[in-house]
C-alpha positions as CSV (number, residue, x, y, z in Angstrom):
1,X,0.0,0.0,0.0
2,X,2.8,2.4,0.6
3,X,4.6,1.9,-2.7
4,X,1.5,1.8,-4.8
5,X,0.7,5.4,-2.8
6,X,4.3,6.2,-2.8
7,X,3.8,6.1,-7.2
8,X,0.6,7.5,-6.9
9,X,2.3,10.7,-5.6
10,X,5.3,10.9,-8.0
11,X,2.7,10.4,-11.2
12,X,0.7,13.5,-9.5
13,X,3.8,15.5,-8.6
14,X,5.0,15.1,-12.0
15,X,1.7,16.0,-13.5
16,X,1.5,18.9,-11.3
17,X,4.7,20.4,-12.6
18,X,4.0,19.9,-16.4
19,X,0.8,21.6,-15.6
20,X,3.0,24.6,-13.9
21,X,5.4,24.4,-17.1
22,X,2.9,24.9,-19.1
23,X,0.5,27.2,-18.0
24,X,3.5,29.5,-17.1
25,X,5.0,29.5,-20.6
26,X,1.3,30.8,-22.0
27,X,0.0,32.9,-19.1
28,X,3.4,35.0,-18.3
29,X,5.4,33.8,-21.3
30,X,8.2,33.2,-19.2
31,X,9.6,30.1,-19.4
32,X,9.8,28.3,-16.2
33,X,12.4,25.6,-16.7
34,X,15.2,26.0,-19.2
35,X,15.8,24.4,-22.4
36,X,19.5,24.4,-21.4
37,X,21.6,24.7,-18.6
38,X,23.9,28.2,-19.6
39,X,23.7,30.6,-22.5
40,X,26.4,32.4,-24.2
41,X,26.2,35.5,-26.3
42,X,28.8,37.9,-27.8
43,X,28.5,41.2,-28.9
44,X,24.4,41.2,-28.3
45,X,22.5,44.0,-30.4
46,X,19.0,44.3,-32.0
47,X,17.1,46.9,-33.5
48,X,14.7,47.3,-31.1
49,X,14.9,50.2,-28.3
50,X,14.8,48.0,-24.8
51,X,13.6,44.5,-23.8
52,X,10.4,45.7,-23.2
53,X,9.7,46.3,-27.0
54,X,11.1,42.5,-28.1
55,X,9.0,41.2,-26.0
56,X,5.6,43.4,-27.1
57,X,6.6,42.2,-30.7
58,X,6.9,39.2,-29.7
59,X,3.0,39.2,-28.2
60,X,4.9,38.9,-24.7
61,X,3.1,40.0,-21.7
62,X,6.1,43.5,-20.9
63,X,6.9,43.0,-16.9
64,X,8.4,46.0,-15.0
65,X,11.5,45.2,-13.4
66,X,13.8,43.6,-16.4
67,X,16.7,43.7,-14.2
68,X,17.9,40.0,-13.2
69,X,15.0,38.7,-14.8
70,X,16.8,35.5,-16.1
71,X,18.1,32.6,-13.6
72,X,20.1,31.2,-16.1
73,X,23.8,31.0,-15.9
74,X,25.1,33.7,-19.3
75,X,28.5,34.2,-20.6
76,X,28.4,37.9,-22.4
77,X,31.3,39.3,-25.0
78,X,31.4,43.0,-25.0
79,X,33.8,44.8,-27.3
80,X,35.2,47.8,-25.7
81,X,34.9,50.4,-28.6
82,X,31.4,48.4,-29.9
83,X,28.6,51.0,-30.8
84,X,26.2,48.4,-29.3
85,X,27.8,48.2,-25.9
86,X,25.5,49.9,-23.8
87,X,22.5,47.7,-25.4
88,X,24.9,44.5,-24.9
89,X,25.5,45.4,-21.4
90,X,21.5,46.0,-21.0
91,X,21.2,42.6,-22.0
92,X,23.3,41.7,-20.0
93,X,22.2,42.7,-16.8
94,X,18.6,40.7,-17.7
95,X,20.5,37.7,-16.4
96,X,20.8,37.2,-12.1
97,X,24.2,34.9,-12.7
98,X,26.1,36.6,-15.2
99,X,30.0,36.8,-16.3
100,X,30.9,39.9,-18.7
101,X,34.3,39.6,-20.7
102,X,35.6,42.6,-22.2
103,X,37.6,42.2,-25.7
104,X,39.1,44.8,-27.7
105,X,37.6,46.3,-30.4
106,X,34.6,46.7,-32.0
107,X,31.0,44.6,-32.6
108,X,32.6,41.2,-33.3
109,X,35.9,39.3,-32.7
110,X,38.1,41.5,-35.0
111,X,41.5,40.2,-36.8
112,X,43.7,41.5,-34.7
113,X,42.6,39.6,-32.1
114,X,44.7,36.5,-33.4
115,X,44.7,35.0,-29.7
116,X,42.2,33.2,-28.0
117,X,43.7,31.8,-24.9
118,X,42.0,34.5,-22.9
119,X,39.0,34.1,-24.2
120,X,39.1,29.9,-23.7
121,X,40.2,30.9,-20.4
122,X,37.1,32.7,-19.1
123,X,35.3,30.0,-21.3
124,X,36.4,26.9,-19.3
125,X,35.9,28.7,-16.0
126,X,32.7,30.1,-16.4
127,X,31.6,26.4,-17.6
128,X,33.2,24.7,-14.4
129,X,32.2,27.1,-12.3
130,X,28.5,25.4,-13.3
131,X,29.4,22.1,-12.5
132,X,30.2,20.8,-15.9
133,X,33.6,19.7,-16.8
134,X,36.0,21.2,-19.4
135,X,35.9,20.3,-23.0
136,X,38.6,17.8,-23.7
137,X,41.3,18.7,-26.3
138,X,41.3,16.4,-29.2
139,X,44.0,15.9,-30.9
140,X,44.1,16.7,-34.6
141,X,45.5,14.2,-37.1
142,X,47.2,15.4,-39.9
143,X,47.3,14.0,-43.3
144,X,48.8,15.0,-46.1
145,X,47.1,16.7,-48.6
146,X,50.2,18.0,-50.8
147,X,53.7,19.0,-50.8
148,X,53.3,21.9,-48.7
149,X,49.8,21.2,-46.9
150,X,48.4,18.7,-44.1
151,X,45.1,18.8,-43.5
152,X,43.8,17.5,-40.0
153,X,39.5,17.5,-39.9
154,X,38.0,17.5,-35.6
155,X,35.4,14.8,-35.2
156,X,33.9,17.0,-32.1
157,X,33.5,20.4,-34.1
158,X,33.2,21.4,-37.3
159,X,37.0,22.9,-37.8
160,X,39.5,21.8,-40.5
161,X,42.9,22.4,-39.3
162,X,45.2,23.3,-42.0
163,X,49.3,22.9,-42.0
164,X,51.5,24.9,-44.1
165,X,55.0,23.4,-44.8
166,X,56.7,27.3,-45.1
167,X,59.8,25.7,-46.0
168,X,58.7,24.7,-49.4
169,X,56.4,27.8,-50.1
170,X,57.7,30.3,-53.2
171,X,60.1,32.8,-51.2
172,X,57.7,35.4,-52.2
173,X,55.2,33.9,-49.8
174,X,56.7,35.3,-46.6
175,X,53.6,34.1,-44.5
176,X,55.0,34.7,-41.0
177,X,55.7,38.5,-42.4
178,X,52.4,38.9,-43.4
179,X,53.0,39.5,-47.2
180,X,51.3,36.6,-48.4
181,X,47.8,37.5,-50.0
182,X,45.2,35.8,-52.3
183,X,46.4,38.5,-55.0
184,X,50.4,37.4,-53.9
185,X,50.2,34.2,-54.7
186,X,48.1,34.1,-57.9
187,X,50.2,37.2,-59.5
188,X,53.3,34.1,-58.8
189,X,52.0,32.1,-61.9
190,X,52.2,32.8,-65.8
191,X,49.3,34.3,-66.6
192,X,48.3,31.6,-69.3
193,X,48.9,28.7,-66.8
194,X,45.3,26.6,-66.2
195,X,44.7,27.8,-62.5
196,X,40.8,26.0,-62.7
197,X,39.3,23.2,-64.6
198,X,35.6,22.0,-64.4
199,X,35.8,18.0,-63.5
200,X,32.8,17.4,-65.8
201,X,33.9,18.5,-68.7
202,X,36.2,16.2,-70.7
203,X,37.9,18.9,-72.5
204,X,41.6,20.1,-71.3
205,X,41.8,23.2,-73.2
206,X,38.8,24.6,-71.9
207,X,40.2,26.3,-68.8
208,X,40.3,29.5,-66.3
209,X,43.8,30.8,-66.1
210,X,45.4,32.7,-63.3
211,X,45.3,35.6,-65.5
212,X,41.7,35.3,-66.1
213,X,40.9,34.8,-62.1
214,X,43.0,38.2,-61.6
215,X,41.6,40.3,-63.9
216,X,37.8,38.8,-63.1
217,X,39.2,40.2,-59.2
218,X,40.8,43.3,-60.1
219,X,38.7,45.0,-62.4
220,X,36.6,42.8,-63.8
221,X,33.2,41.7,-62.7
222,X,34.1,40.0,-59.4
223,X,35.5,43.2,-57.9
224,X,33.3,44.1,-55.5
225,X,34.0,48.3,-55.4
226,X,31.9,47.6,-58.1
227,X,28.8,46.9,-55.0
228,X,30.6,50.3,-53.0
229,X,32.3,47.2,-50.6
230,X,34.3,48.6,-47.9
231,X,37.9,46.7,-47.3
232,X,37.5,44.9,-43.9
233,X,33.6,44.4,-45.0
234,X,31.8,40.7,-44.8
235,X,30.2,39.7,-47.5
236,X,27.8,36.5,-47.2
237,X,26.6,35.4,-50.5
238,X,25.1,32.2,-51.7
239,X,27.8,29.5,-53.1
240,X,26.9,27.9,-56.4
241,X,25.5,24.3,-56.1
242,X,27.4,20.9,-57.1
243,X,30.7,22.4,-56.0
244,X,33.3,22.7,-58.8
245,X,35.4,25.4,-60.0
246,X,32.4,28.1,-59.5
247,X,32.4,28.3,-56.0
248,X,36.1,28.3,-55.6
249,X,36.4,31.1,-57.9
250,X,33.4,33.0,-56.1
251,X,35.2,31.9,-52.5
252,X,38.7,33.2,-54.0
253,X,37.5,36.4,-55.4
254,X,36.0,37.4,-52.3
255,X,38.2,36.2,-50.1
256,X,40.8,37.9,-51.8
257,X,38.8,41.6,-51.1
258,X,37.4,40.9,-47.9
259,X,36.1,39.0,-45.6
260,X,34.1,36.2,-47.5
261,X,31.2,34.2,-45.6
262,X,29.6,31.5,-48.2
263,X,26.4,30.6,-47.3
264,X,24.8,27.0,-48.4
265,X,23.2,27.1,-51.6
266,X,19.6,26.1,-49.9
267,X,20.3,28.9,-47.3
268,X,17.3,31.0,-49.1
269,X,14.7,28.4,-48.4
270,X,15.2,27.9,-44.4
C-alpha cells in the first residue's frame, strides 16, 4: 500500500509540474524551466529600443522590473569600442548569474585579435564554475594533402585544421611576415597557366587561367568596389551548387577583397 501510494504521488507531482510548465510558458510567457543549462552571447544587439519592446513584438506580456530577470547562468562578450555596448550590457544585466568579458575592439571578434587563450580561459571557468567539466582537447591528425599542406579534420566540431609546410612555399610567400595574399600568390603564376578546370567536362583546353581569375578580381566583374564594398567588409553570399570550379572562384574572389562568408546554396529556403 505504501509503494503503490508512494507512485501515486510521484505520477501527480510530475503532472503537477507539467501543468505549472505549461501554463507558465502561456499565461506569463516566461519560461519556467530551461531548455538548457547556460547561455552564451557575444556582442548582443538588435534593432529594437529595450527589452520591453522585443518582447511586445513578440506578443509577450512586458513586466516591469527587467533587471535580473533571467536565472540562467550567461557568458556575455562586450567589445570595448562596440557601438552596441550599452544595449549588450542591457542585455546583460537581464541575467541574475552573469560573467561579462571585455575584448578589444569593435562589434565582433576582430582580426587583430589572433589569440584566443584568454577568451578559452574565461570559457572553461565560467563552464566549471556550473558544475560541468571542461571540454577535452582532441588531438588533430594530420594527413597530407600535398607537398606543402596537411590537413587535419575534428570529429567534435566542425573545424579543419590546415598545415602549411613554409619551407617549401615560393620565397615570395613570406607568411610569418604577413605578405602573403590571395592577389600574392596568384600574381606568382604565368598568366596563361590553367589555374581551374571544371571535373565534368572532358575537354583540357577549356580552362580559367590565373590571369583570367586576376583580372575577373581586379577590375573585372568580381571586384566588388563595383557593390561600393568597404575593405575589412563581410560579405555573405550564396555559393553555387554541385561544387566545382564556380564556387572556388566566387570563394577566391571574395576572399581575396574581404572577408568572404559562403552561405549553403539552400540557405534562401530555411
Amino acid at each position: 500500500t505504501e509503494s503503490r501510494h508512494s507512485r501515486r504521488s510521484t505520477v501527480f507531482h510530475r503532472r503537477r509540474r507539467s501543468t505549472v510548465f505549461h501554463q507558465g510558458s502561456i499565461e506569463t510567457g516566461d519560461i519556467v524551466r530551461h531548455p538548457f543549462k547556460f547561455i552564451i552571447l557575444a556582442c548582443t544587439a538588435t534593432p529594437f529600443s529595450d527589452f520591453a519592446e522585443l518582447r511586445r513584438c513578440a506578443g509577450l506580456p512586458v513586466t516591469e522590473d527587467h533587471h535580473n530577470f533571467s536565472t540562467i547562468p550567461s557568458f556575455h562578450i562586450i567589445g570595448i569600442e562596440d557601438p552596441f555596448k550599452a544595449k549588450s550590457e542591457a542585455y546583460a544585466s537581464l541575467f541574475k548569474n552573469r560573467r561579462v568579458m571585455y575584448i578589444p575592439g569593435g562589434h565582433g571578434v576582430g582580426r587583430e585579435q589572433r589569440s584566443d587563450n584568454d577568451l578559452k580561459r574565461n570559457l572553461n571557468t565560467f563552464i566549471t564554475y556550473q558544475g560541468n567539466p571542461p571540454p577535452k582537447v582532441v588531438e588533430a591528425n594530420f594527413k597530407q594533402m600535398s607537398d606543402i599542406t596537411n590537413v587535419a579534420l575534428l570529429p567534435h566540431v566542425q573545424v579543419a585544421l590546415v598545415h602549411i609546410n613554409e619551407s617549401k612555399l615560393l620565397p615570395s610567400c613570406n607568411l610569418k611576415g604577413g605578405g602573403a595574399t590571395i592577389l600574392s600568390l596568384l600574381e606568382e603564376w604565368p598568366a596563361d597557366r590553367a589555374f581551374l578546370r571544371e571535373a565534368r567536362i572532358g575537354d583540357a583546353s577549356k580552362c580559367t587561367t590565373y590571369g583570367d581569375v586576376l583580372q575577373f578580381i581586379c577590375g573585372g566583374k568580381g571586384d566588388l568596389r563595383r557593390l561600393n564594398v568597404k575593405p575589412g567588409e563581410v560579405v555573405a553570399y550564396g555559393a553555387p551548387p554541385g561544387g566545382g570550379a564556380c564556387p572556388a572562384l566566387a570563394f577566391l574572389s571574395i576572399g581575396a577583397q574581404t572577408s568572404a562568408a559562403p552561405l549553403a546554396p539552400d540557405a534562401g529556403r530555411l
